[in-house]
PDB file of N, CA, C, O and CB in Angstrom:
ATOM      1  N   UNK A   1     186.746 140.046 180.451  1.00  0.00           N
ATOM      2  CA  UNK A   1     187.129 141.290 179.794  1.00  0.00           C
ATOM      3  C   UNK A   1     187.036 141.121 178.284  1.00  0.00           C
ATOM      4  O   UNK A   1     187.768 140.321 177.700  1.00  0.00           O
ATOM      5  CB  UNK A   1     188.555 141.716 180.207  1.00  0.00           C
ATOM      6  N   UNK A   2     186.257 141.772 177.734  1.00  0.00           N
ATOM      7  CA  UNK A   2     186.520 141.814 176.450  1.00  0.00           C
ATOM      8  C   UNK A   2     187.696 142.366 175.400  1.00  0.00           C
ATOM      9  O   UNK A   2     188.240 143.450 175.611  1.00  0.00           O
ATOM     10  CB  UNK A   2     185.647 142.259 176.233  1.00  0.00           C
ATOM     11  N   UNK A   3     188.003 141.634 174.390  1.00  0.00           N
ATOM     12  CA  UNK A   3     188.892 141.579 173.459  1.00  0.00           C
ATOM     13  C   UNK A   3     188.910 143.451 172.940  1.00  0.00           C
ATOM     14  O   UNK A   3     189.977 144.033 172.739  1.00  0.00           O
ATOM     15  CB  UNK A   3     188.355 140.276 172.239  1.00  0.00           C
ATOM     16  N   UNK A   4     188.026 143.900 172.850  1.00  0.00           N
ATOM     17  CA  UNK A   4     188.328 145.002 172.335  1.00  0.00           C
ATOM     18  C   UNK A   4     188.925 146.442 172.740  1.00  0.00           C
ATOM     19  O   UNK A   4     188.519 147.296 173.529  1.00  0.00           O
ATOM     20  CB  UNK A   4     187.484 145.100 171.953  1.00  0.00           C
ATOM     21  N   UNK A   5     190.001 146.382 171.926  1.00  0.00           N
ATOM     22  CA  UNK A   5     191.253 147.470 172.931  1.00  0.00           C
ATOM     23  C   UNK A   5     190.930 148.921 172.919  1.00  0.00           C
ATOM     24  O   UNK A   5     191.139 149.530 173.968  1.00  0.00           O
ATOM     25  CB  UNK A   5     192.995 147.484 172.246  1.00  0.00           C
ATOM     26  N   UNK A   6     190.408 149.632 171.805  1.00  0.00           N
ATOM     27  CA  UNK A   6     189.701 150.935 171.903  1.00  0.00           C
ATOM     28  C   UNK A   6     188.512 150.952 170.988  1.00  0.00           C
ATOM     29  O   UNK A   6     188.748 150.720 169.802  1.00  0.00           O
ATOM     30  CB  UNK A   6     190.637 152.111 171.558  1.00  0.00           C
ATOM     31  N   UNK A   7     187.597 151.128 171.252  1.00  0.00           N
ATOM     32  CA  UNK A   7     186.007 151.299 170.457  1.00  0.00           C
ATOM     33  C   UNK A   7     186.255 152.333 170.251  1.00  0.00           C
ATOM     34  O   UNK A   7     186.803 152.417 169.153  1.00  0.00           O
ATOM     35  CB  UNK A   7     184.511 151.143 171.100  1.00  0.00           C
ATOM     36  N   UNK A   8     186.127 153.461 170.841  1.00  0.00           N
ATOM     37  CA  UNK A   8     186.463 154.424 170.353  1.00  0.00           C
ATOM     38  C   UNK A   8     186.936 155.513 169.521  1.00  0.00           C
ATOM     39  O   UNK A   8     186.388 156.465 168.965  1.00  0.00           O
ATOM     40  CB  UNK A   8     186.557 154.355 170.579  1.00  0.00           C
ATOM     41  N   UNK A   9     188.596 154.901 169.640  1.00  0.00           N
ATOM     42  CA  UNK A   9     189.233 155.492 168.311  1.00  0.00           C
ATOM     43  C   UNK A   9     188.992 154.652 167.141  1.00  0.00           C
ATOM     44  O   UNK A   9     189.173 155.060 165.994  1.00  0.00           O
ATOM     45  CB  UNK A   9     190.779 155.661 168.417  1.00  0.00           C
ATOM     46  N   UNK A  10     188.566 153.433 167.443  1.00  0.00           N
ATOM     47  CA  UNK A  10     188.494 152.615 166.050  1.00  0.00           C
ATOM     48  C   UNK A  10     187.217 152.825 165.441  1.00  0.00           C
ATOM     49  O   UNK A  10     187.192 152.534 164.246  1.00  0.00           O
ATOM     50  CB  UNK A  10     188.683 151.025 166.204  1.00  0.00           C
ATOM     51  N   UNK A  11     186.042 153.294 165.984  1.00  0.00           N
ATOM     52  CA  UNK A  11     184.861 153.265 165.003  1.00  0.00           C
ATOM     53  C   UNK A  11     184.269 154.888 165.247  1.00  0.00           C
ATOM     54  O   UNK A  11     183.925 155.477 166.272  1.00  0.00           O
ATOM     55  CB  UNK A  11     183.587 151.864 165.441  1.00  0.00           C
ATOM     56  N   UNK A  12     184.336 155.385 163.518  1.00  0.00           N
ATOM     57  CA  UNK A  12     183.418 156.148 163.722  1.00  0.00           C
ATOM     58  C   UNK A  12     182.282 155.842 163.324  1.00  0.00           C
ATOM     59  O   UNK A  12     182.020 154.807 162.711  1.00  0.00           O
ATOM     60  CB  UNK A  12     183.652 157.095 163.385  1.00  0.00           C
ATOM     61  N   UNK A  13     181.022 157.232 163.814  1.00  0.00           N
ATOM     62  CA  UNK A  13     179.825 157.238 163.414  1.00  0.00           C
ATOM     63  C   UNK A  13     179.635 158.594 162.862  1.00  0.00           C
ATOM     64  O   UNK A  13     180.057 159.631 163.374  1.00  0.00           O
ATOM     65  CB  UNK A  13     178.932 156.849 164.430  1.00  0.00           C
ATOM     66  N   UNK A  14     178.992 158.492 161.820  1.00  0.00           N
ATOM     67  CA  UNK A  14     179.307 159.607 161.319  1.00  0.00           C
ATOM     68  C   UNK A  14     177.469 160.465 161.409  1.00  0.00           C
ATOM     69  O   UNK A  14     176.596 159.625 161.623  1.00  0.00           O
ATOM     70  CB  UNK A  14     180.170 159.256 159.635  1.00  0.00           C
ATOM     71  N   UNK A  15     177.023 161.707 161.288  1.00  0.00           N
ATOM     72  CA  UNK A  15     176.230 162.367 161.460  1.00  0.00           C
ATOM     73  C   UNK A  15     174.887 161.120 160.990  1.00  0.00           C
ATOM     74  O   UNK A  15     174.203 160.439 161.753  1.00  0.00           O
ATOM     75  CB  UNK A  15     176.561 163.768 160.720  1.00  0.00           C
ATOM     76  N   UNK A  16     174.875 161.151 160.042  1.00  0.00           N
ATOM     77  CA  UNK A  16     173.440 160.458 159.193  1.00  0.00           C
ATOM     78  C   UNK A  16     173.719 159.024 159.995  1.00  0.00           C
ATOM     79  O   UNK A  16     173.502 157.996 159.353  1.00  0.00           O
ATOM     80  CB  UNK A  16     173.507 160.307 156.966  1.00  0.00           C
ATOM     81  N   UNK A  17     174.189 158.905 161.370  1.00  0.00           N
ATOM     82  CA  UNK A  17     174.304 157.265 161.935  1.00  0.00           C
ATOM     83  C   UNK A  17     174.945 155.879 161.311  1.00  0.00           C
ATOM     84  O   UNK A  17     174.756 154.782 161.837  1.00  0.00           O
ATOM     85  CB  UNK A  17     172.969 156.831 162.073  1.00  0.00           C
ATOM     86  N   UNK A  18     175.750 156.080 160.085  1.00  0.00           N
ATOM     87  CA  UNK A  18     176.490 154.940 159.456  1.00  0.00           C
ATOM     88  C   UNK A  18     177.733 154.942 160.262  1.00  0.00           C
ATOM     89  O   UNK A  18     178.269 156.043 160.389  1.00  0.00           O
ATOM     90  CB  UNK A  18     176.774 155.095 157.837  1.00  0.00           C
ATOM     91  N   UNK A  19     178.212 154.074 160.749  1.00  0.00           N
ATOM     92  CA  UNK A  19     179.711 153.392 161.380  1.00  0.00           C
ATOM     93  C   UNK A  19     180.848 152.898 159.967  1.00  0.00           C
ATOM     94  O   UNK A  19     180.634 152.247 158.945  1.00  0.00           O
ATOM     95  CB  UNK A  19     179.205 151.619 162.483  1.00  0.00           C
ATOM     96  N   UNK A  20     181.790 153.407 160.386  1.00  0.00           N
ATOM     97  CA  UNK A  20     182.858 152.592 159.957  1.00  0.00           C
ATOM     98  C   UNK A  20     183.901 152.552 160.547  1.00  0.00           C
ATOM     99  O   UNK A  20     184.149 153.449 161.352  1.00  0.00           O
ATOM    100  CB  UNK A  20     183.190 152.780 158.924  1.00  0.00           C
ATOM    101  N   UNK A  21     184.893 151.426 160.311  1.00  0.00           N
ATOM    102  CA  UNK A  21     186.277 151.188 160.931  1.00  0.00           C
ATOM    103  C   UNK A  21     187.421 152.332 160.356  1.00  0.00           C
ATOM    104  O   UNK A  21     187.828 152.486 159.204  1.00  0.00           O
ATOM    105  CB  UNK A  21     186.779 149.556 160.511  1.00  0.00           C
ATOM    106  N   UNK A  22     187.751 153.015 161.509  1.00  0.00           N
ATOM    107  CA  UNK A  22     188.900 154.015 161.067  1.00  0.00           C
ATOM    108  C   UNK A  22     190.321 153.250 161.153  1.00  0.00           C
ATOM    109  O   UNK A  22     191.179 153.512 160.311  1.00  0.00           O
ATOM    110  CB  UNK A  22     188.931 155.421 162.110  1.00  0.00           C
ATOM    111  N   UNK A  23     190.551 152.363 162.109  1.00  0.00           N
ATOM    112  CA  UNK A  23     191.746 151.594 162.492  1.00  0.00           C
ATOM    113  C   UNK A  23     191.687 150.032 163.100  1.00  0.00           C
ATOM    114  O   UNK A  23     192.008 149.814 164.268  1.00  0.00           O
ATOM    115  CB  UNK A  23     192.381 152.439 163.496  1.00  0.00           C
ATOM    116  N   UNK A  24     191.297 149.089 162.302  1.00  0.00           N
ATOM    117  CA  UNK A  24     191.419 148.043 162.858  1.00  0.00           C
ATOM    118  C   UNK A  24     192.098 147.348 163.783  1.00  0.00           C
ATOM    119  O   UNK A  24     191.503 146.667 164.617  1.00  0.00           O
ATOM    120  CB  UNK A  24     191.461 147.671 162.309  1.00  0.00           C
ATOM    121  N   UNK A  25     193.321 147.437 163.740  1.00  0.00           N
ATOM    122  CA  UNK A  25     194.488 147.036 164.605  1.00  0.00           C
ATOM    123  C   UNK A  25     194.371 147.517 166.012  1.00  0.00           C
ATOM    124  O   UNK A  25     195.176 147.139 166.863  1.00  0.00           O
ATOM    125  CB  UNK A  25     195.784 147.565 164.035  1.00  0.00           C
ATOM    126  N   UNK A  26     193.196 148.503 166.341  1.00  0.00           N
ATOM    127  CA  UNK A  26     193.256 148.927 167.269  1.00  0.00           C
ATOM    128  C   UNK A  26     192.102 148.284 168.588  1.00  0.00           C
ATOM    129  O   UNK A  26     191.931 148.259 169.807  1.00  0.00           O
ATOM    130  CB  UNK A  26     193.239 150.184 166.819  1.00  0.00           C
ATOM    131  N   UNK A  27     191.498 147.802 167.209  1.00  0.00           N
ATOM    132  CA  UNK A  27     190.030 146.757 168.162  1.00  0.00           C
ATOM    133  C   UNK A  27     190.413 145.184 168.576  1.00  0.00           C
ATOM    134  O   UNK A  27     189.900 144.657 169.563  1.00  0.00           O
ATOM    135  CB  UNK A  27     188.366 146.448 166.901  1.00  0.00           C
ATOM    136  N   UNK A  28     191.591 144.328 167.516  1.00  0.00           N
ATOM    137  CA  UNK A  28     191.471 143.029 167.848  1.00  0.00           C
ATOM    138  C   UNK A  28     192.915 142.558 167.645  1.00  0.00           C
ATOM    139  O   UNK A  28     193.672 142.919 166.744  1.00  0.00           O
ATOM    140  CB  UNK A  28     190.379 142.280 167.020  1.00  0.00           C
ATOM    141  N   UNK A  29     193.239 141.461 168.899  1.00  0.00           N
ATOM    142  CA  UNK A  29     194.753 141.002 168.811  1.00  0.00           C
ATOM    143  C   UNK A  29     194.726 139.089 167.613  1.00  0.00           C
ATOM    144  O   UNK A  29     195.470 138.110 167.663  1.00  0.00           O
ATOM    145  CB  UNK A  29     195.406 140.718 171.103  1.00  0.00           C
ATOM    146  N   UNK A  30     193.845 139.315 166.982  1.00  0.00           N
ATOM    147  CA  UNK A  30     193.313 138.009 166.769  1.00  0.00           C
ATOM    148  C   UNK A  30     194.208 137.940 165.199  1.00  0.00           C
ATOM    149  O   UNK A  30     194.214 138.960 164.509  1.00  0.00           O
ATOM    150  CB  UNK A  30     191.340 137.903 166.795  1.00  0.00           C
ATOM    151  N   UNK A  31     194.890 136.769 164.746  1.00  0.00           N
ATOM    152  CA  UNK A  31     195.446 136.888 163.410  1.00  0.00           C
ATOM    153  C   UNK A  31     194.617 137.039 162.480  1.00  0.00           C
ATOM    154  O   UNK A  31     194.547 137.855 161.560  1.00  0.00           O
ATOM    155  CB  UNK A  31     196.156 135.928 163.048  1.00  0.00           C
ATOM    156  N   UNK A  32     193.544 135.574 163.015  1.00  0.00           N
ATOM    157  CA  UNK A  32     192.841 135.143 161.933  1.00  0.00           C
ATOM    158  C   UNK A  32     191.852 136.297 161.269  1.00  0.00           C
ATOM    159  O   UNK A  32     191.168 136.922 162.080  1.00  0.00           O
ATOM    160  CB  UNK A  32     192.082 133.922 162.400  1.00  0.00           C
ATOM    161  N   UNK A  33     191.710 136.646 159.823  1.00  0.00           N
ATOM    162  CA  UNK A  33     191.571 137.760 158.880  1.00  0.00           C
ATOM    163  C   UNK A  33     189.939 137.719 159.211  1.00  0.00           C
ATOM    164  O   UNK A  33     189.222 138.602 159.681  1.00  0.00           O
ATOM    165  CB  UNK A  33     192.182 137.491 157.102  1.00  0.00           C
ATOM    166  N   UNK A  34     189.527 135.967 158.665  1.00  0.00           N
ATOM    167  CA  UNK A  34     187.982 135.929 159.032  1.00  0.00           C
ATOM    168  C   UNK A  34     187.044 136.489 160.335  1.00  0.00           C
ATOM    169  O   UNK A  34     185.961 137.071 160.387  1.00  0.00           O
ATOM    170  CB  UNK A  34     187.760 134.634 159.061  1.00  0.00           C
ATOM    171  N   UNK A  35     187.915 136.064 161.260  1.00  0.00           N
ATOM    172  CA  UNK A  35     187.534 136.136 162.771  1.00  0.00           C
ATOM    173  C   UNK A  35     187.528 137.752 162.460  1.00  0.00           C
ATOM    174  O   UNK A  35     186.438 138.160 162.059  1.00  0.00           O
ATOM    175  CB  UNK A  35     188.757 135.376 164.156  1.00  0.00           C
ATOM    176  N   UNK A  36     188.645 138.809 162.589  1.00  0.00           N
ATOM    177  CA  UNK A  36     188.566 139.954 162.383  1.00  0.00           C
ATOM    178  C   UNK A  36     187.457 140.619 161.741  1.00  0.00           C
ATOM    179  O   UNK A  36     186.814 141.562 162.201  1.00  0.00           O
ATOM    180  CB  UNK A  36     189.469 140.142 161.905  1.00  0.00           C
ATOM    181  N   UNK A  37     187.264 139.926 160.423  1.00  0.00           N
ATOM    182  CA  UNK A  37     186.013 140.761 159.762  1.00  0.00           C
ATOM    183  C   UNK A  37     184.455 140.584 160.614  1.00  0.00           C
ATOM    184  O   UNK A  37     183.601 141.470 160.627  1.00  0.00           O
ATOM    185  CB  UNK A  37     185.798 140.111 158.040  1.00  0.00           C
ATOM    186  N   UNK A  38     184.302 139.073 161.388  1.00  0.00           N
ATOM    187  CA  UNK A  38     183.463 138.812 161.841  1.00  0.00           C
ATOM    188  C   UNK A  38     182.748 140.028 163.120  1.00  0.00           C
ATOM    189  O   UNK A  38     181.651 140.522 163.380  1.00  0.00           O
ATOM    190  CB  UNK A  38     183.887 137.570 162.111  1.00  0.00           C
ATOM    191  N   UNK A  39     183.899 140.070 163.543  1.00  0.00           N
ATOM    192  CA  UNK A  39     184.223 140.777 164.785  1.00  0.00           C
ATOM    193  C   UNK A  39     183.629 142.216 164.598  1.00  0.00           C
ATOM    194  O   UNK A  39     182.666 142.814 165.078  1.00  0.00           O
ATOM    195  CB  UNK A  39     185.846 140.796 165.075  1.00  0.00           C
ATOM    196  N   UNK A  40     184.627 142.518 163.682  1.00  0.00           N
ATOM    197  CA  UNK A  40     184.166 143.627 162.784  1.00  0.00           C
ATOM    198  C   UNK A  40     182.993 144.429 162.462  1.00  0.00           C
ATOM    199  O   UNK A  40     182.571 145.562 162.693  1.00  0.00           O
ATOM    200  CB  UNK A  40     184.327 143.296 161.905  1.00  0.00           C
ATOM    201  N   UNK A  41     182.715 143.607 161.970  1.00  0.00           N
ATOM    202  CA  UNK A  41     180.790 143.959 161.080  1.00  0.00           C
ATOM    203  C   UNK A  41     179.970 143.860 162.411  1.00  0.00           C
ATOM    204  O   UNK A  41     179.168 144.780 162.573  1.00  0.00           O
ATOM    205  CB  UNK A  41     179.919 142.294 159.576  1.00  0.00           C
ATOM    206  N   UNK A  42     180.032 142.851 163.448  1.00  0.00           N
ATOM    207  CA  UNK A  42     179.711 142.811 164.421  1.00  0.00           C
ATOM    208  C   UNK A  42     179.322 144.024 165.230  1.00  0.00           C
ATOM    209  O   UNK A  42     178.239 144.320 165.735  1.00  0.00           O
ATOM    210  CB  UNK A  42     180.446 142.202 164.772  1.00  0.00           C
ATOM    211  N   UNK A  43     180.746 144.789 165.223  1.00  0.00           N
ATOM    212  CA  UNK A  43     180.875 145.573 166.068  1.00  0.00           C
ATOM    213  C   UNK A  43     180.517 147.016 165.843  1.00  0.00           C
ATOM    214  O   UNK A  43     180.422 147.871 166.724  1.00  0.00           O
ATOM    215  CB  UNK A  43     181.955 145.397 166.399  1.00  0.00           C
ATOM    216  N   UNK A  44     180.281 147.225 164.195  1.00  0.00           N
ATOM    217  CA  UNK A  44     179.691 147.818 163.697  1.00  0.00           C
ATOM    218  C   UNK A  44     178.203 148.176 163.777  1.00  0.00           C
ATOM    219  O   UNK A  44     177.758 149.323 163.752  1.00  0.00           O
ATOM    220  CB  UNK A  44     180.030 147.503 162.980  1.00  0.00           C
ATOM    221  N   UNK A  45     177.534 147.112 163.869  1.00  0.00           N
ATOM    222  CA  UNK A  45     176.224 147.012 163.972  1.00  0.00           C
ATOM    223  C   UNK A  45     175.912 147.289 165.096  1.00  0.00           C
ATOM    224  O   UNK A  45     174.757 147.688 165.244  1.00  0.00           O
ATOM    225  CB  UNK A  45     175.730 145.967 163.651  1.00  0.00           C
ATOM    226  N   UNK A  46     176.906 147.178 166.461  1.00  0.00           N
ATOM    227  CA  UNK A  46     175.858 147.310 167.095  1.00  0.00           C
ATOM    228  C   UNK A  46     176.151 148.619 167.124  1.00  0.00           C
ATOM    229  O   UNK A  46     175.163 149.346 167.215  1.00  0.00           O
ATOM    230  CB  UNK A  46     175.585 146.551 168.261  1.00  0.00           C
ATOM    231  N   UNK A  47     177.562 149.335 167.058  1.00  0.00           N
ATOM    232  CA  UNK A  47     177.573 150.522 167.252  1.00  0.00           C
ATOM    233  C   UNK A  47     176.196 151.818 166.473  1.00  0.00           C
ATOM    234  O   UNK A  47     175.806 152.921 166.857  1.00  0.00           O
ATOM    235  CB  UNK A  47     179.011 150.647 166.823  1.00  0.00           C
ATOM    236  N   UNK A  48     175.895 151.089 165.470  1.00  0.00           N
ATOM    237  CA  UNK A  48     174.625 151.453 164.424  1.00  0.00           C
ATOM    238  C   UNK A  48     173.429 151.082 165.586  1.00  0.00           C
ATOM    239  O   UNK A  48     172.947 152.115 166.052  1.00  0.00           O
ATOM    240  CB  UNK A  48     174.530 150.272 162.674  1.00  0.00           C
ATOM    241  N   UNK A  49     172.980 150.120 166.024  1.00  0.00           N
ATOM    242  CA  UNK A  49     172.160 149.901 166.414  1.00  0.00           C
ATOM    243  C   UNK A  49     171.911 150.992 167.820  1.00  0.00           C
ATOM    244  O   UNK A  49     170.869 151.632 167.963  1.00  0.00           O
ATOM    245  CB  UNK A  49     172.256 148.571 166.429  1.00  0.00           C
ATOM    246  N   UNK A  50     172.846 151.038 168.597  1.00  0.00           N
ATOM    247  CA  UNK A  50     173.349 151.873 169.614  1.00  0.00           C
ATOM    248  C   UNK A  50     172.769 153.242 169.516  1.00  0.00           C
ATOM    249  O   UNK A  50     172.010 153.708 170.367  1.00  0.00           O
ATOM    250  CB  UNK A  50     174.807 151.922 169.562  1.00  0.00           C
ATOM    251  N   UNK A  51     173.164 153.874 168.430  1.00  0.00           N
ATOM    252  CA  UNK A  51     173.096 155.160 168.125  1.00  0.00           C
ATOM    253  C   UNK A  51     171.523 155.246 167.358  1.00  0.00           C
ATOM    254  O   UNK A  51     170.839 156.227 167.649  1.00  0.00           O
ATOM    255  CB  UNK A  51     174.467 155.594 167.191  1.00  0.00           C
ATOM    256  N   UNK A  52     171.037 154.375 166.527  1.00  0.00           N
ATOM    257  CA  UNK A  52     169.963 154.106 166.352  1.00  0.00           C
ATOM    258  C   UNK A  52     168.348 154.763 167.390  1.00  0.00           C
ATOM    259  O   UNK A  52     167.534 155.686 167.384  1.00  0.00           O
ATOM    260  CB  UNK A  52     170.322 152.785 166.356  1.00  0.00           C
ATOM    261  N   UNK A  53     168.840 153.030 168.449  1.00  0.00           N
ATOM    262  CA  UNK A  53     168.152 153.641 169.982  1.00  0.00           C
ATOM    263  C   UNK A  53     168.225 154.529 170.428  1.00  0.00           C
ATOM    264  O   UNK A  53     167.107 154.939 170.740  1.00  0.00           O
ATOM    265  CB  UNK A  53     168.356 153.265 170.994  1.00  0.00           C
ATOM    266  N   UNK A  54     169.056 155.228 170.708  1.00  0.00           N
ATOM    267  CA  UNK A  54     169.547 156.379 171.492  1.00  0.00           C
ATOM    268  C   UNK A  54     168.713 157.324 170.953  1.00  0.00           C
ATOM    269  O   UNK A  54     167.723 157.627 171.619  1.00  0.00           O
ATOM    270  CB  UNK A  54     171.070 156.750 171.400  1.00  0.00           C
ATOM    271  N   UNK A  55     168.894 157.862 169.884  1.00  0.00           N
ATOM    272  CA  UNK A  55     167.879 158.458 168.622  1.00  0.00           C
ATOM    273  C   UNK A  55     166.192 158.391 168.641  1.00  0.00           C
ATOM    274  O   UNK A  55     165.233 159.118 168.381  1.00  0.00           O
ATOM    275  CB  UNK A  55     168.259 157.581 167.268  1.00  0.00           C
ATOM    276  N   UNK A  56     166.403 157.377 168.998  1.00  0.00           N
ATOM    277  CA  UNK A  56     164.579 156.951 169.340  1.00  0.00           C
ATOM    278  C   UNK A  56     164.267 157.686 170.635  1.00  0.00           C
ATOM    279  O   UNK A  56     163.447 158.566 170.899  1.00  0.00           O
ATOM    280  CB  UNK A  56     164.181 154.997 169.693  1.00  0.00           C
ATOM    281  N   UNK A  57     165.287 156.973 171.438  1.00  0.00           N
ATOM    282  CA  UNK A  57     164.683 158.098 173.189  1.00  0.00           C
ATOM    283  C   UNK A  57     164.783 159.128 172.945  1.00  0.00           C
ATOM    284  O   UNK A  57     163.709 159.686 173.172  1.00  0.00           O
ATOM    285  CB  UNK A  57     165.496 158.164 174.744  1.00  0.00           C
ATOM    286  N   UNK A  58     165.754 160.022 172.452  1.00  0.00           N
ATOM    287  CA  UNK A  58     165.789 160.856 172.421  1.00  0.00           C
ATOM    288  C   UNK A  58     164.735 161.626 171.497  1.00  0.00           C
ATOM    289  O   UNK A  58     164.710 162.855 171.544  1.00  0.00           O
ATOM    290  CB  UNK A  58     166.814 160.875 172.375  1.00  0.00           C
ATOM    291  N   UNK A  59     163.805 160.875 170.600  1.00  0.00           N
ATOM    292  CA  UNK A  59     163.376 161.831 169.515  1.00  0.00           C
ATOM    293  C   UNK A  59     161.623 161.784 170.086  1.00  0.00           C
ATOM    294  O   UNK A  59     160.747 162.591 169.777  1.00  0.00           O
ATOM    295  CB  UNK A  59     163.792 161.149 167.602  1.00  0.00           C
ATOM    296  N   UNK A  60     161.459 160.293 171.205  1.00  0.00           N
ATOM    297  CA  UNK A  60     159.865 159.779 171.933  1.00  0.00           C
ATOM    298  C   UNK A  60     160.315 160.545 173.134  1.00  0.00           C
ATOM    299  O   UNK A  60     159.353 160.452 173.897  1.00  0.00           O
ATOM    300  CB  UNK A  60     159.400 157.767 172.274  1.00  0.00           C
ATOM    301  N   UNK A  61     161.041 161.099 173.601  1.00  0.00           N
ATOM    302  CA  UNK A  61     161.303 161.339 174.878  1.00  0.00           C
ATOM    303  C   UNK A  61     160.192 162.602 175.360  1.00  0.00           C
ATOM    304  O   UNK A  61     159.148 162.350 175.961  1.00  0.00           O
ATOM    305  CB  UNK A  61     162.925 161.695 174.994  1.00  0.00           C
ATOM    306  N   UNK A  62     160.485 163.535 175.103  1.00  0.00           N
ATOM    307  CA  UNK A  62     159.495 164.795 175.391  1.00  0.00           C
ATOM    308  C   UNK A  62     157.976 164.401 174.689  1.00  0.00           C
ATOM    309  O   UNK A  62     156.900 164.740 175.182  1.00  0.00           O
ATOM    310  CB  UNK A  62     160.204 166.384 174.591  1.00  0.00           C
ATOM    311  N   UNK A  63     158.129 163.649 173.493  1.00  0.00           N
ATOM    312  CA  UNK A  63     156.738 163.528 173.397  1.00  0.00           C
ATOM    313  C   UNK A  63     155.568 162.843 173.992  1.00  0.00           C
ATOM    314  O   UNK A  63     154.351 162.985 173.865  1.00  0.00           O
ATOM    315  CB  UNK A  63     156.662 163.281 172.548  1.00  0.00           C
ATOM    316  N   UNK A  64     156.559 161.813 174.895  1.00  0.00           N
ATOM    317  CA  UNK A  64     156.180 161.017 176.395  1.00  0.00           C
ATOM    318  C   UNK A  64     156.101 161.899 177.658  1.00  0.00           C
ATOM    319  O   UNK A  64     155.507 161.367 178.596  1.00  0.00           O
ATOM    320  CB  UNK A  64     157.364 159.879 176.795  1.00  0.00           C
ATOM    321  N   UNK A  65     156.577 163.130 177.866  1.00  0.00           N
ATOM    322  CA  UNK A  65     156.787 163.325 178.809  1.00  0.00           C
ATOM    323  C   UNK A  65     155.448 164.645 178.649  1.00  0.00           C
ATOM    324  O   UNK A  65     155.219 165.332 179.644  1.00  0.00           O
ATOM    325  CB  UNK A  65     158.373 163.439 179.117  1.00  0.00           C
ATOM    326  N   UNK A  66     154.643 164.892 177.340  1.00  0.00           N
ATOM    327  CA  UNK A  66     153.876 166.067 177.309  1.00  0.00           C
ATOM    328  C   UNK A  66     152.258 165.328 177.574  1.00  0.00           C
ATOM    329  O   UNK A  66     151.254 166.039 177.619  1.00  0.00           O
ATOM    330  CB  UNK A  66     154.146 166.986 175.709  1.00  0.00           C
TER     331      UNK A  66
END
C-alpha cells in the first residue's frame, strides 16, 4: 500500500497542466523534511506527466481514428 493518504485533495492541477501542493500533511506521515520534499516533487511530476499523456490521447485520438 502506498504511503500516500489523499492525492487528491493534496495536489492540484491547474488548467494550463502545472501541479502544485495545496496541503502537504495530507500526502505523507514521514518526519523527515527531505524525504517529504523528495516525495513531493516526485509526486508532482508525475501528476504533470499524467495529465500531460492523457492530453496527447486525447488530442491523437480522433485523428487516429479518421
Amino acid at each position: 500500500m502506498s504511503n500516500v493518504l489523499n492525492q487528491e485533495e493534496a495536489v492540484e492541477v491547474t488548467s494550463d497542466g502545472r501541479a502544485y501542493i495545496k496541503n502537504a500533511n495530507l500526502l505523507f506521515r514521514e518526519k523527515s523534511e527531505m524525504d517529504r520534499l523528495r516525495k513531493l516533487s516526485a509526486l508532482a511530476q508525475k501528476v504533470i506527466n499524467s495529465r500531460r499523456a492523457a492530453r496527447k490521447r486525447n488530442e491523437s485520438g480522433p485523428a487516429k481514428a479518421a
